[in-house]
C-alpha positions as CSV (number, residue, x, y, z in Angstrom):
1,X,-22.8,-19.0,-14.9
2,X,-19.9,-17.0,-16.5
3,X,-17.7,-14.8,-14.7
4,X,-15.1,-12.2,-15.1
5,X,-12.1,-11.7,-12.8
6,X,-10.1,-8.4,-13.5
7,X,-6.4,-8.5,-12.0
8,X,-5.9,-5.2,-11.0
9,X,-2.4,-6.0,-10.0
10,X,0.9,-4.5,-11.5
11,X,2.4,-7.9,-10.9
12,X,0.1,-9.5,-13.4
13,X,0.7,-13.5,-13.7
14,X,3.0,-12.6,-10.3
15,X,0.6,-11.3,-8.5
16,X,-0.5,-12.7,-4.8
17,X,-3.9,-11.8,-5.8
18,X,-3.8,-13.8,-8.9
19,X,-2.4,-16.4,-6.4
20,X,-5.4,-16.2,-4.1
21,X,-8.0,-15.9,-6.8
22,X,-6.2,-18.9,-9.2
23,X,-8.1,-21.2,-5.8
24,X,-11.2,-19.6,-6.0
25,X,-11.4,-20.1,-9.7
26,X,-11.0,-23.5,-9.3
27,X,-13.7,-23.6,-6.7
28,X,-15.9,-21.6,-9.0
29,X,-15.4,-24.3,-11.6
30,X,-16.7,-26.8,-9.6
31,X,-20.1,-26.3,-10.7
32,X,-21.1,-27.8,-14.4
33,X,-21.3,-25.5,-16.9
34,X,-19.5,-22.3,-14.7
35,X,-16.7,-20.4,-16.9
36,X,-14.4,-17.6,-16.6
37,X,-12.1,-15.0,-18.6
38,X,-9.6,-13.7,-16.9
39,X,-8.0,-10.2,-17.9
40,X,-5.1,-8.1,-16.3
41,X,-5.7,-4.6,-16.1
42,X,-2.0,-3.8,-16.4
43,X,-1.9,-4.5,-19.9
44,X,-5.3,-2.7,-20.7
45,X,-3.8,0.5,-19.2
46,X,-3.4,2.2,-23.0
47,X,-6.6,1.7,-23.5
48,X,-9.4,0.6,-21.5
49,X,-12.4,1.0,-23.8
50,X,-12.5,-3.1,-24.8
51,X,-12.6,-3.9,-21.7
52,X,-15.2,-1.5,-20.1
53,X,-17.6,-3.0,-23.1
54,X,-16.6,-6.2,-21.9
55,X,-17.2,-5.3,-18.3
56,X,-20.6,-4.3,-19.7
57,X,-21.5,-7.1,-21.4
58,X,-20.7,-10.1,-18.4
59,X,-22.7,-11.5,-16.2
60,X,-20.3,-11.4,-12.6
61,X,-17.5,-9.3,-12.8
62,X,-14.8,-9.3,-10.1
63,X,-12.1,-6.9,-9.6
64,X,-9.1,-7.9,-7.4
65,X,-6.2,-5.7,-5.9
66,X,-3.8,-5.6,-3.6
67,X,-3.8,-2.5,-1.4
68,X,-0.6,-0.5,-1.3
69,X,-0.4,1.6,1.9
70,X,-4.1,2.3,2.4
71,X,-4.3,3.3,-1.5
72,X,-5.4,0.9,-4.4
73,X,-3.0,0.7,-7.6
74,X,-3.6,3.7,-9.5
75,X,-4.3,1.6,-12.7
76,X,-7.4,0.6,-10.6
77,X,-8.9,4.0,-9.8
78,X,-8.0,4.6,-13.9
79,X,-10.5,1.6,-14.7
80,X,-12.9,2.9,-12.4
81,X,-13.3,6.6,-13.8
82,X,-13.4,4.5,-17.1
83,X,-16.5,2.3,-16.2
84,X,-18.3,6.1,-15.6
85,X,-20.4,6.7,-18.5
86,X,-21.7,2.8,-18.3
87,X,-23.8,4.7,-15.1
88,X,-27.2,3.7,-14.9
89,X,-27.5,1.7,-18.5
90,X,-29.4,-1.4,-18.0
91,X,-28.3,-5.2,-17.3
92,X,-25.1,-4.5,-15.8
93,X,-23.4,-7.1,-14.2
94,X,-23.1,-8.1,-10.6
95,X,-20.1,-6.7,-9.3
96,X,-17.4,-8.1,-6.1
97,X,-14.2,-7.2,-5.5
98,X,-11.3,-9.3,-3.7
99,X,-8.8,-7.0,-1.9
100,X,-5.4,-7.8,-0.4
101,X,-2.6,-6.6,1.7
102,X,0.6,-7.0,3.7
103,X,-1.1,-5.7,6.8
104,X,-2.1,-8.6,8.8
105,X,-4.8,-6.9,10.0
106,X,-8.3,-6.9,8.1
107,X,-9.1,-3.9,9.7
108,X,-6.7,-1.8,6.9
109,X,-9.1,-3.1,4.0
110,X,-12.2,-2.0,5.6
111,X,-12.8,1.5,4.5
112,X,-11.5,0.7,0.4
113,X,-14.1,-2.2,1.0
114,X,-17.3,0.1,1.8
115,X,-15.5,2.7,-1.4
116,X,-16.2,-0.5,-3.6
117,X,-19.3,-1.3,-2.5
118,X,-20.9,1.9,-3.0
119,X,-19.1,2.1,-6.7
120,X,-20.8,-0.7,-7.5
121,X,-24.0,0.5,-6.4
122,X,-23.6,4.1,-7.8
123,X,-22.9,2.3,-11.5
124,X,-26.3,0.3,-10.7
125,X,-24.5,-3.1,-10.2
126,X,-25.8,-5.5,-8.5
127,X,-23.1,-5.9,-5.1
128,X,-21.6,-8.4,-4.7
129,X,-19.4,-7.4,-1.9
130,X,-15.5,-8.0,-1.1
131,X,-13.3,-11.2,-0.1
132,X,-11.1,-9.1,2.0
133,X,-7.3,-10.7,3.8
134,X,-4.5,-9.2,5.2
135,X,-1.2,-11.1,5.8
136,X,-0.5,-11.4,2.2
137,X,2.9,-10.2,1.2
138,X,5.7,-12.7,0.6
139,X,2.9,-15.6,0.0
140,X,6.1,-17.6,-2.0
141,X,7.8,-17.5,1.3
142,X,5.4,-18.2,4.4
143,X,4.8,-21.2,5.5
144,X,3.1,-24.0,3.7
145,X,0.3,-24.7,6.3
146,X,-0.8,-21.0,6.5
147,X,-0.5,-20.6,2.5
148,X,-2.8,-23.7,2.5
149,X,-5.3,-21.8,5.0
150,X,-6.1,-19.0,3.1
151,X,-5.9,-21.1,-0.2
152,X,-8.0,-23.9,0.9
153,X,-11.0,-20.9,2.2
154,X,-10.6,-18.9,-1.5
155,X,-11.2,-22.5,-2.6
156,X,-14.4,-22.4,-0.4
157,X,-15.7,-18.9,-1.2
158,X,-15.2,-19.9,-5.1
159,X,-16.6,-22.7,-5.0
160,X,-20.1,-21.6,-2.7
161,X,-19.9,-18.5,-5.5
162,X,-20.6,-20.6,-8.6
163,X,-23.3,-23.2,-6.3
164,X,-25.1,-20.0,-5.4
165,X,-24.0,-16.7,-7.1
166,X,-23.0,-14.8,-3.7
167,X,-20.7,-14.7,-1.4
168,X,-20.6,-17.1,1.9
169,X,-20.7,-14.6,5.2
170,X,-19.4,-17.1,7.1
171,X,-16.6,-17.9,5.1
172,X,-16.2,-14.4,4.4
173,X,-15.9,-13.8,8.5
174,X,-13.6,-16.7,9.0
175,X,-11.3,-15.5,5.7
176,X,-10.5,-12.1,7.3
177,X,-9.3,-13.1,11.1
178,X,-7.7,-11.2,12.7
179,X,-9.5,-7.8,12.1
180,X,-7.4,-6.3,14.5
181,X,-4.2,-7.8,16.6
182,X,-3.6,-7.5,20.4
183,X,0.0,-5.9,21.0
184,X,1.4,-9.2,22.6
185,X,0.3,-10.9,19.0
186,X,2.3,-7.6,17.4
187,X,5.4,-8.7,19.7
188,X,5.5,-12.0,18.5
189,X,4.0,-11.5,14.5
190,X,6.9,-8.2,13.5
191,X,10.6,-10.6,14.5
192,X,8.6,-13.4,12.1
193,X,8.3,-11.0,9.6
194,X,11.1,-9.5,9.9
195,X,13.3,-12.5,9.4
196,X,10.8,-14.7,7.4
197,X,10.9,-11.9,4.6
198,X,13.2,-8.9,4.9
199,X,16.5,-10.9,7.0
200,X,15.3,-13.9,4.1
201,X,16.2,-11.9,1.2
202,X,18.9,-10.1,2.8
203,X,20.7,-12.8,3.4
204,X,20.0,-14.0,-0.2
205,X,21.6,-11.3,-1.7
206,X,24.2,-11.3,0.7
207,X,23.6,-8.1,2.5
208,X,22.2,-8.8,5.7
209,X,25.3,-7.4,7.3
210,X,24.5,-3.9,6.0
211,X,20.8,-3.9,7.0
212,X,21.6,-1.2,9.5
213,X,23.7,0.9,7.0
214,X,22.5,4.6,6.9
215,X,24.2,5.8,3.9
216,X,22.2,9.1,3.0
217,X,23.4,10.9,6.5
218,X,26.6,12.8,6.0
């Protein structure tokens, strides 16, 4: 089985979704014979006709992104107005998407989830549907154990891919708790992040003591 995964985001090699995905490659690999290209939309951006003939012409395509406020990258939707006139022509490949985000809910990744799924129907792809989880920003600085959950279940979700060509439910399910958070869990999660990430580089670039500062009121 050959598969292509399209980074879709502007952090390229730095991205946490080429973080995520990098597992589920591997999983992917597992099976004899399975192989992969890898491309990075970012640097397509000047021109995206190679790669839309290359989209064509594969057998699983994948498109990952991270969400951005409730909006993907705009160098995502660009790709996606590009892949129009492929519409209807025959033998297009089957077509997932893995989507990411801050949030920790799963809940924020929902609605961009059913916009992907009904692109890839509308082009005549067969669906493949979405890897969708939340809780993603600052993956160089949470903790080990919860950076080796969500690896270890891309690993998974990779690995039952290239076994079987689709995506595990299950795994899928288990991959995008919480969907929503109580407010006790919201008391608790925001002083983590708060000093886990912002108070961590703050304090790394020496500034944490200014963290209140208001300096645009007169």
């Amino acid at each position: 089985m050959n598969l292509v995964f399209i980074n879709g985001s502007p952090r390229t090699t730095k991205s946490n979704t080429g973080k995520l995905m990098d597992r589920f490659l591997r999983g992917f690999q597992e099976t004899a014979g399975n192989t992969f290209d890898q491309e990075y939309l970012f640097k397509h951006r000047k021109y995206f006709g190679q790669l839309v003939e290359k989209f064509a012409a594969a057998e699983n395509v994948i498109i990952g992104f991270p969400l951005y406020v409730d909006a993907m990258p705009g160098s995502v939707k660009e790709f996606i107005e590009a892949l129009e006139p492929l519409t209807g022509r025959k033998n297009l490949p089957a077509l997932g998407f893995v989507v990411q985000c801050g949030f920790p809910e799963t809940a924020h990744l929902r609605f961009v989830a059913r916009y992907c799924e009904k692109l890839a129907r509308r082009l005549g792809c067969q669906p493949l549907g979405s890897i969708l989880k939340g809780g993603c920003e600052g993956l160089d600085v949470q903790p080990d154990f919860l950076k080796a959950k969500y690896f270890s279940s891309f690993y998974a979700i990779g690995a039952h891919f290239g076994k079987t060509g689709n995506f595990d439910e299950t795994l899928l399910k288990k991959l995008a708790h919480p969907e929503h958070l109580k407010a006790e869990n919201m008391l608790q999660l925001i002083p983590f992040i708060n000093q886990g990430l912002w108070d961590a580089q703050m304090e790394k670039n020496n500034v944490l003591d200014k963290s209140f500062d208001r300096p645009l009121l007169p």
